[in-house]
C-alpha positions in Angstrom: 4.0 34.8 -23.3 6.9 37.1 -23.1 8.6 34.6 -20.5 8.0 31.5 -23.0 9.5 33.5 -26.0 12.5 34.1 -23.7 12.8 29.7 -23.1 12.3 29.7 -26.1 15.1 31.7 -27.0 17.5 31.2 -24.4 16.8 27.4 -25.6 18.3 27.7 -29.1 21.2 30.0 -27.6 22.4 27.1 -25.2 21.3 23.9 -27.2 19.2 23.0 -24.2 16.1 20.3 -24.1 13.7 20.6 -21.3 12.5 17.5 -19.5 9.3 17.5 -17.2 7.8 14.8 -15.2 3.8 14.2 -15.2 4.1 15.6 -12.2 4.6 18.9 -13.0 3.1 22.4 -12.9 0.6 22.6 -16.3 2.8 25.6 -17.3 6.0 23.4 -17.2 4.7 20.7 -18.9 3.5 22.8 -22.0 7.0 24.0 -22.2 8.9 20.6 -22.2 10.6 19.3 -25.3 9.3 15.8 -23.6 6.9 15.0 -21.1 6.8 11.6 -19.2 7.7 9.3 -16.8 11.3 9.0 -15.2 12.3 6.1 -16.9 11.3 7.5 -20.4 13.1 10.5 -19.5 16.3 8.9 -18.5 16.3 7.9 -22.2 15.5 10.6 -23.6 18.0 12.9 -21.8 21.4 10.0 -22.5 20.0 9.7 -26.2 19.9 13.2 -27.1 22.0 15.9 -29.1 21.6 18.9 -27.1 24.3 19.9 -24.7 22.6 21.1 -21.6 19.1 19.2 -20.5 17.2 20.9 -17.8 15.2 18.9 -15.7 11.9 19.5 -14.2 10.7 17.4 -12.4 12.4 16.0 -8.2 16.2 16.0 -7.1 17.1 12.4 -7.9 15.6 12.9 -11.4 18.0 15.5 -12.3 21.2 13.5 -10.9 19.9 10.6 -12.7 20.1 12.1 -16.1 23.9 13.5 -14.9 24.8 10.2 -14.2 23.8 9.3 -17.5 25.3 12.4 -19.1 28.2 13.7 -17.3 29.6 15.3 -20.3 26.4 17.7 -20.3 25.1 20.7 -18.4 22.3 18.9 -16.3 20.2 22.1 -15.0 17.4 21.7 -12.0 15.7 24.9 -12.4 14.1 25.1 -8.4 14.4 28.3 -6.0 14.7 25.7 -2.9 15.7 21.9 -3.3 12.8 19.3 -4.3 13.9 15.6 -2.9 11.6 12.7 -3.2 11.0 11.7 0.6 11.8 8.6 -0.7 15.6 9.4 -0.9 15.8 10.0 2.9 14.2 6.5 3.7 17.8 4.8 3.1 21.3 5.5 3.5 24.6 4.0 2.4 25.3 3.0 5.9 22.4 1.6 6.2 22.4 -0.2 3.0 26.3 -1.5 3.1 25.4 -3.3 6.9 22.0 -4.8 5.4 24.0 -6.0 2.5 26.6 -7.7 4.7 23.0 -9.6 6.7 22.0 -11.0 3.1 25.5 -11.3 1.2 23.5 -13.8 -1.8 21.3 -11.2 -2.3 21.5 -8.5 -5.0 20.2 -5.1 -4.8 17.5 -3.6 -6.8 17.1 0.0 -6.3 14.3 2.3 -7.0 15.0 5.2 -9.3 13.3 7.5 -6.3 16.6 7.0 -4.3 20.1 9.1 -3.4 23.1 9.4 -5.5 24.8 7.1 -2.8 22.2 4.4 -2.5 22.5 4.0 -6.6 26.1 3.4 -6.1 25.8 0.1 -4.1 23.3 -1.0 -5.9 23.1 -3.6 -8.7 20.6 -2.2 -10.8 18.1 0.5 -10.7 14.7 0.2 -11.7 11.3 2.2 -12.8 7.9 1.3 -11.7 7.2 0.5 -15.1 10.4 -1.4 -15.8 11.0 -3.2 -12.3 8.9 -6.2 -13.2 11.5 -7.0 -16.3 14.4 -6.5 -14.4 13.4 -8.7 -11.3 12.8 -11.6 -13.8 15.8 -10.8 -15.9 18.2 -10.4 -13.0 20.7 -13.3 -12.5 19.7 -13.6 -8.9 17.1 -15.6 -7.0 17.1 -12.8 -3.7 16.4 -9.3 -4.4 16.7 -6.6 -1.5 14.4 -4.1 -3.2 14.6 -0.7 -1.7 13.4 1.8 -0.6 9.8 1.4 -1.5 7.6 -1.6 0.3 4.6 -1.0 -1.6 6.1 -1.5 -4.8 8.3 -4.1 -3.8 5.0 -6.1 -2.7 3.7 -5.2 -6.2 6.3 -6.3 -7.7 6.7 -9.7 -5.7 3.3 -10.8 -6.3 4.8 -10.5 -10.2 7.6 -12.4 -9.7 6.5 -15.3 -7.2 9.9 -17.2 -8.5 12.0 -14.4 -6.8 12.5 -13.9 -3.1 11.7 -10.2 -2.1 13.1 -8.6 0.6 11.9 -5.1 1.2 12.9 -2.1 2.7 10.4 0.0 4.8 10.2 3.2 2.8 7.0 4.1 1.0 6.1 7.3 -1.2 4.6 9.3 1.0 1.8 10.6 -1.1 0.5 6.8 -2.4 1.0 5.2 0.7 -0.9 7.8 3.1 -4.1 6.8 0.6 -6.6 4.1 2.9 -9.8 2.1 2.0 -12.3 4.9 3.5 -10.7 7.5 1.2 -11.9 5.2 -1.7 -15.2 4.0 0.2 -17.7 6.1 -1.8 -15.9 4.8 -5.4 -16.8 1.5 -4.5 -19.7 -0.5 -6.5 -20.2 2.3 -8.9 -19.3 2.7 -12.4 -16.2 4.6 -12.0 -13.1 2.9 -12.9 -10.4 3.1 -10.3 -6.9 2.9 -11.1 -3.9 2.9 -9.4 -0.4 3.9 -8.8 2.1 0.6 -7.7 3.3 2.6 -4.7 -0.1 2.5 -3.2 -0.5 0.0 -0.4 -1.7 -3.7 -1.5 -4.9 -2.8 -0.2 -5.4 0.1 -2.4 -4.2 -2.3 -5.5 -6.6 -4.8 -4.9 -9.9 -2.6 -4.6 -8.5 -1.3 -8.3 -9.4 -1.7 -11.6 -5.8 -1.0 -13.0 -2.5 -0.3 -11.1 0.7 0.4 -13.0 3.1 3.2 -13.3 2.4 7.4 -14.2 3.0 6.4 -17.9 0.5 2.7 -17.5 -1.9 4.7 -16.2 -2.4 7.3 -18.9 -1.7 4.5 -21.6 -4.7 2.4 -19.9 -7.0 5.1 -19.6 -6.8 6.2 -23.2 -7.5 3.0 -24.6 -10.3 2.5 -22.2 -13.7 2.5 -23.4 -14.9 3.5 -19.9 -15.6 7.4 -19.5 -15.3 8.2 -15.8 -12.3 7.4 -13.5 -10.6 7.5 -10.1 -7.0 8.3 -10.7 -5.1 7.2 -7.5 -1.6 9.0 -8.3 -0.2 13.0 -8.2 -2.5 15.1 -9.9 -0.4 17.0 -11.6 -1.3 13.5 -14.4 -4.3 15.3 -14.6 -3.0 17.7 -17.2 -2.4 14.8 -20.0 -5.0 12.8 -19.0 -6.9 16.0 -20.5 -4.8 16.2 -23.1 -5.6 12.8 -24.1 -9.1 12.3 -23.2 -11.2 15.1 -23.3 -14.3 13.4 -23.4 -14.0 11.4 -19.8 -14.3 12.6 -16.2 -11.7 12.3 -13.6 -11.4 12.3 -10.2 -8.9 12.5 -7.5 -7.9 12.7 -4.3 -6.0 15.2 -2.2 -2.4 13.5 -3.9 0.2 16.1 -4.1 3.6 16.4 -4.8 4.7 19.6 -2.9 9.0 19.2 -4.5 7.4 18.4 -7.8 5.3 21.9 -7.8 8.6 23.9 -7.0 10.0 24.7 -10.9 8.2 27.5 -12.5 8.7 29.6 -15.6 10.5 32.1 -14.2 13.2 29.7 -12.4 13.2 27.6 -15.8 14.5 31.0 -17.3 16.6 32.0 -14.5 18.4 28.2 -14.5 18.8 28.3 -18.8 20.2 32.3 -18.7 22.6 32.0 -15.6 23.0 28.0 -15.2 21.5 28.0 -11.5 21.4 24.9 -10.7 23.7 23.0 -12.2 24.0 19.6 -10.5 27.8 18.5 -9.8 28.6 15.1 -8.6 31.3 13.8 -7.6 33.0 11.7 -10.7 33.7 8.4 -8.9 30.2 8.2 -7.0 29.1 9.0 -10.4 30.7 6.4 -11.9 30.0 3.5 -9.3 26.1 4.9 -9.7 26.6 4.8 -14.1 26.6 1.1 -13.4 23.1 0.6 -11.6 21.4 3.1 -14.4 23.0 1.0 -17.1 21.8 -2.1 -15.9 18.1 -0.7 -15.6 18.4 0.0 -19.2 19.8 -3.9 -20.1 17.3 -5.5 -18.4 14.2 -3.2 -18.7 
């Protein structure tokens, strides 16, 4: 308690908001100003007042909201760094050259992505916002990177578009098969579904949408019992929200998005370790991706 009243404190003193990802450590997410997906908390982090916003949740998330806020203190309070494995599954090289194979195609990039890849892309995009933006984008062939399981998601949305996909995954939602679900199967448990699980996976579900679909989904759901096919750490709204239904899960977590605790939280808002710096013009070609996810989510 003492170590909240200090957040708390240390809060006020540095007009700071704290950001956490469903994701996240139970502790964490009872200390957040907001708690949600990364495209609500892009949003939330341009849109506000306060002058520094620390960010708990994985590496890109925390560049993101600097991209979006360069004029603010964006803090990642972690003791060792916390990527997405989905930022290592493209490269700028790699990008520029398959760009130069397709040059009618644009790029759609998922937010789970480097710094670098943002910056050649056209337009970022959410799990729960990539269907808009593939049928509001002025372009009939969409490289989507780097996720293939929500690019075929997302294709299957959008038959009008052409997709073509890189051959990243998540490697939480992906690593998920059909025997894992086996014993689900022709009962009266619900099962529902995170988009970066493989098509299999989608089709044997009930529901598949993004962190924040799920939980919205599941609330309104007259059903009481339910397979939750994402990070567990969801498990600590889904409470929140529903204490009157049962849910299970499977072996599904994050290990960079169970790296911020109280103590670094405090740490990171006291001395500022952690700041992320970016360089202004990779910032600035990357500003143009993030804005365009916003105009045509």
């Amino acid at each position: 308690m003492e170590l909240i009243k200090k957040i708390e404190e240390l809060k006020k003193e540095k007009n700071a908001i704290i950001l956490a990802h469903y994701y996240q450590n139970s502790e964490i997410q009872e200390i957040a100003d907001h708690v949600g997906d990364s495209y609500y908390l892009s949003k939330i982090g341009q849109e506000s007042d306060a002058e520094v916003i620390v960010y708990c949740g994985v590496r890109f998330m925390a560049e993101s909201a600097k991209i979006l806020s360069p004029e603010k203190t964006v803090l990642f309070p972690v003791y060792t760094e916390a990527p997405c494995c989905m930022e290592f599954m493209v490269n700028e090289n790699e990008l520029e050259e398959f760009k130069r194979q397709n040059p009618t195609a644009k790029v759609v990039c998922y937010i789970n992505s480097s710094t670098s890849v943002k910056a050649l892309s056209d337009v970022c995009c959410t799990s729960s916002s990539a269907e808009n933006i593939l049928k509001n984008i002025d372009a009939d062939k969409i490289i989507f990177i780097p996720d293939r399981n929500l690019a075929s998601y997302v294709a299957e949305k959008v038959p009008e578009k052409e997709i073509i996909p890189w051959a990243g995954c998540c490697n939480i939602h992906d690593k998920v098969k059909m025997e894992d679900i086996e014993n689900y199967l022709d009962t009266d448990i619900t099962i529902v579904a995170h988009p970066e699980c493989t098509k299999e996976i989608r089709d044997a579900s009930h529901y598949v949408g993004s962190t924040s679909g799920i939980l919205s989904y599941i609330k309104n759901s007259p059903e009481k019992e339910f397979l939750v096919l994402t990070e567990k750490g969801i498990h600590h709204q889904l409470k929140k929200d529903n204490p009157d239904k049962t849910f299970h899960f499977l072996h599904m977590i994050c290990g960079s998005m169970k790296k911020t605790f109280l103590e670094t939280v405090a740490e990171s808002l006291e001395t500022f370790k952690g700041e992320v710096t970016l360089d202004e013009d990779l910032r600035k070609k990357a500003y143009i991706a993030l804005e365009n996810m916003h105009k045509l989510g």
